[in-house]
C-alpha positions in Angstrom: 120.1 76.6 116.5 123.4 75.7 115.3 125.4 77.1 112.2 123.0 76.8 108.9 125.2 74.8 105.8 123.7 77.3 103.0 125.2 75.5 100.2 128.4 77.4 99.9 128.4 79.4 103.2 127.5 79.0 106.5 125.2 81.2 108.8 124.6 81.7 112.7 120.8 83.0 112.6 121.2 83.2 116.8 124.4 85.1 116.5 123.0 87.5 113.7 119.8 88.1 116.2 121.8 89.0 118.9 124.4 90.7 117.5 121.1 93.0 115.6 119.1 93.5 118.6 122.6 94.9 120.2 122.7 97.3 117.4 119.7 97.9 117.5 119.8 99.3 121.1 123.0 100.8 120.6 121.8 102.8 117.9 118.9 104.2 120.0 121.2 105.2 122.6 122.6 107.4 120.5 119.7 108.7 118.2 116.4 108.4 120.1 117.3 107.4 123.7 113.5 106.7 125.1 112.3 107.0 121.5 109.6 104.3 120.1 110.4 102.3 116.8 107.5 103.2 114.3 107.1 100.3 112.1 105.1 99.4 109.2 103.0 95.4 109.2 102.5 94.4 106.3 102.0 90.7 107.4 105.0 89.4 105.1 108.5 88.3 106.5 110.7 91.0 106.6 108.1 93.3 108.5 107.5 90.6 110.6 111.3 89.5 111.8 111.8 93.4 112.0 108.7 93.9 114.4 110.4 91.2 116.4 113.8 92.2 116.2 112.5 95.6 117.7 110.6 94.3 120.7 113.5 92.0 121.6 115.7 95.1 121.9 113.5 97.9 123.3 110.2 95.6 124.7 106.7 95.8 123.4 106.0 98.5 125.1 108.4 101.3 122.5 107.3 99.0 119.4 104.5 100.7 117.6 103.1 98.3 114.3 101.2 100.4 112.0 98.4 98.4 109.4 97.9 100.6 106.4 95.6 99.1 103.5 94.9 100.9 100.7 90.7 99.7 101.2 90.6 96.2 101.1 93.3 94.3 102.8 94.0 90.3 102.3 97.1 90.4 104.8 94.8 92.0 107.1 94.6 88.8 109.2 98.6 87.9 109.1 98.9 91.4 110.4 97.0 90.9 113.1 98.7 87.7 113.7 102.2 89.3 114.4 100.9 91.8 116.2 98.8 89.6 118.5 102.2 87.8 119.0 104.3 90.1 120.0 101.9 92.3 122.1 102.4 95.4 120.8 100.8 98.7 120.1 98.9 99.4 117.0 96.8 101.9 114.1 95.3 100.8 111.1 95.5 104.0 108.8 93.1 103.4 105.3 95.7 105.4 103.2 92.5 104.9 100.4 91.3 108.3 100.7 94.5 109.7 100.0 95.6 107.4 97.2 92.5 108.2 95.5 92.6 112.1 95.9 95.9 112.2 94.0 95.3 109.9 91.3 92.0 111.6 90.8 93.6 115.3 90.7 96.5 113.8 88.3 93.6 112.7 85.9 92.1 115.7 86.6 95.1 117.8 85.8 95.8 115.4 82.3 98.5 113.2 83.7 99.2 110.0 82.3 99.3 108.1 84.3 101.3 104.7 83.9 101.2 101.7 85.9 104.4 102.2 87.8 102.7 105.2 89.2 99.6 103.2 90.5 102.1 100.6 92.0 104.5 103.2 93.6 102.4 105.8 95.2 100.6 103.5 98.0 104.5 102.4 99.1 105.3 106.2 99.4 101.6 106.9 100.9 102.6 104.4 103.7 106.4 105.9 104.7 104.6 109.5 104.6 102.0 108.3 107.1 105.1 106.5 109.1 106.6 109.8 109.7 103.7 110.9 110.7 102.7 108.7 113.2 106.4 108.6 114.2 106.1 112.4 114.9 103.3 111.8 117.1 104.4 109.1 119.3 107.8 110.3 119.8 109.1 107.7 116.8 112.0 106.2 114.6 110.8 105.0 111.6 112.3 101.2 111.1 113.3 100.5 107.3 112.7 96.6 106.9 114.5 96.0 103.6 116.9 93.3 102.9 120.0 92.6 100.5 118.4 90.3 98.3 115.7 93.0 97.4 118.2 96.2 98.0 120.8 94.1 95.4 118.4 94.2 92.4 116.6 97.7 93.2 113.0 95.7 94.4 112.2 98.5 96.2 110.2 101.9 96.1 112.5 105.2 96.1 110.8 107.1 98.8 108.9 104.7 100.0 109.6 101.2 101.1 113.7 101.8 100.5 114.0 104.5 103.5 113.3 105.1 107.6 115.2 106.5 110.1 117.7 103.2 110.4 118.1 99.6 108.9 118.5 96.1 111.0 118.3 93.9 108.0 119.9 95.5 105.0 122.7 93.8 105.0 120.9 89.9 105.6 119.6 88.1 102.6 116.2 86.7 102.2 117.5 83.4 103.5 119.3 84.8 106.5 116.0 87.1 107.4 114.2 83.6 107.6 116.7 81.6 109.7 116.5 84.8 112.6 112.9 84.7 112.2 112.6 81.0 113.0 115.3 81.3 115.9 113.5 84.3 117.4 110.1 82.5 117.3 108.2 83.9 114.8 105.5 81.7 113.3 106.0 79.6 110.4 103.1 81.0 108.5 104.6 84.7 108.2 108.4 83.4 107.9 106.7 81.2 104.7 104.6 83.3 103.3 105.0 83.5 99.7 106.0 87.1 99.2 103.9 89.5 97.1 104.2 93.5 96.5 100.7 93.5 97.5 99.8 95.8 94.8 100.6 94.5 91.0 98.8 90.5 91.8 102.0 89.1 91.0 104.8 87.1 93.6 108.2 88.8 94.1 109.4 85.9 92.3 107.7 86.8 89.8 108.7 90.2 88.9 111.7 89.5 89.3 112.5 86.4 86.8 114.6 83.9 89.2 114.4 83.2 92.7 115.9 84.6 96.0 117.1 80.9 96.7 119.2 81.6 93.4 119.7 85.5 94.2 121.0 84.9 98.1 123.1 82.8 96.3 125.0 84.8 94.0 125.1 87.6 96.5 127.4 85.3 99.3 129.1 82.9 97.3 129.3 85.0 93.5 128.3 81.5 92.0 125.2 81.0 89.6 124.6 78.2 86.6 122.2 79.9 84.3 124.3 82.9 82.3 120.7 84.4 81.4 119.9 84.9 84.9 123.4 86.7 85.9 123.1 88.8 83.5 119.6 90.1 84.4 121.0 90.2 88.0 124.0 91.6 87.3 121.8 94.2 84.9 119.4 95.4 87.8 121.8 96.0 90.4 124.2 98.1 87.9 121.0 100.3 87.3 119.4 100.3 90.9 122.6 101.4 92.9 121.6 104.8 92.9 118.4 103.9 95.4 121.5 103.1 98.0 123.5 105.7 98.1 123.0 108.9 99.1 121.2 111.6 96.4 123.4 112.3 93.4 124.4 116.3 94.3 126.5 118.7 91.9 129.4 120.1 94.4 130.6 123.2 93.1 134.5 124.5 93.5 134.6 127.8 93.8 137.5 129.3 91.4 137.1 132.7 92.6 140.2 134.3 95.5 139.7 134.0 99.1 140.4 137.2 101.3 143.5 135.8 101.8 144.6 135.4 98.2 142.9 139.1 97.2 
């Protein structure tokens, strides 16, 4: 696959994979050197070009996929697909019991609860039981985010948004697609019209304008509809604190040293 024209740039999707899966390795080298890479499957893209991304650079054998519906599943079967494909280890961990434990004790304990709490906790659930598996099975825990959704915060704080490294932080939503088609993922998860999973509604959305539009604006700083920069512009202004490390008070001490005493 040669150069992709992306209508103001242009992108090597068999460079960027090769280039990844180098970093990829590297950074195990240095930070887990025989470690597996714990991943979550959701059966959507990014999971899906991450899962492959990690079995090109270690092998099947150090990728571990982990399946964790919150009781019923309707990705269940594109999980399954990816994993089938790319041969590799897996658990399917029901994190229902759990979500429903908490939300029943914050009831209990007069809570109120909003909606945003419903949606969020399951994404948190899921890295919690990550780490956990990852602690088991001698794991990294793989972050699968990507700049469209990192740009405008479309991610969970302490959940989704964090892992032990990133391969695909720094791609858009376009460029994640193009490496998953020259790496040989299947049309069907590459397409697959994404979805939170957990509010009924498409990414799209939620969000009020497209990643075609987003991707964009991110590489070229070009966008026709004034409404939809601002709302851009707006979201990633008050989402850049999920990117950087925590906010933390540092303290100058005023008072002598020995020295000065």
């Amino acid at each position: 696959m040669a150069k992709m024209d992306f209508n103001g740039y242009y992108f090597d999707p068999e460079d960027a994979v090769e280039k990844t899966v180098k970093w990829i390795r590297e950074w195990f080298e240095e930070n887990g050197p025989g470690c597996n890479a714990i991943i979550g499957v959701s059966g959507g893209k990014d999971s899906s070009i991450v899962a492959a991304l990690m079995v090109e650079a270690l092998g099947a054998e150090r990728v571990i996929g982990v399946v964790m519906p919150n009781g019923a599943y309707k990705d269940m079967d594109m999980a399954m697909l990816l994993i089938n494909h790319l041969g590799i280890r897996h658990h399917v961990i029901d994190i229902k019991g759990a979500y429903d434990s908490i939300m029943a004790e914050l009831e209990r304990d007069g809570v109120d609860i909003k909606e945003d709490t419903k949606i969020n906790l399951p994404p948190r659930l899921r890295m919690s039981t990550l780490y956990a598996v990852g602690q088991s099975n001698n794991g990294r825990v793989v972050n699968t985010c990507n700049l469209s959704e990192d740009w405008v915060g479309y991610s969970t704080r302490y959940g989704d948004s964090v892992g032990d490294f990133s391969p695909t932080s720094c791609f858009t939503v376009a460029e994640i697609k193009a490496m998953g088609r020259s790496i040989g993922i299947p049309n069907v998860l590459i397409d697959k019209v994404p979805d939170d999973g957990l509010s009924g509604m498409t990414d799209e959305d939620k969000l009020g304008f497209t990643y075609k539009v987003l991707d964009h604006y991110i590489r070229t700083g070009e966008i026709e509809d004034a409404a939809t920069k601002e709302r851009i512009d707006t979201l990633h202004r008050r989402n850049l604190f999920k990117l950087r490390f925590m906010d933390c008070y540092k303290y100058e001490n005023q008072l002598p040293t020995k020295a000065d005493a």
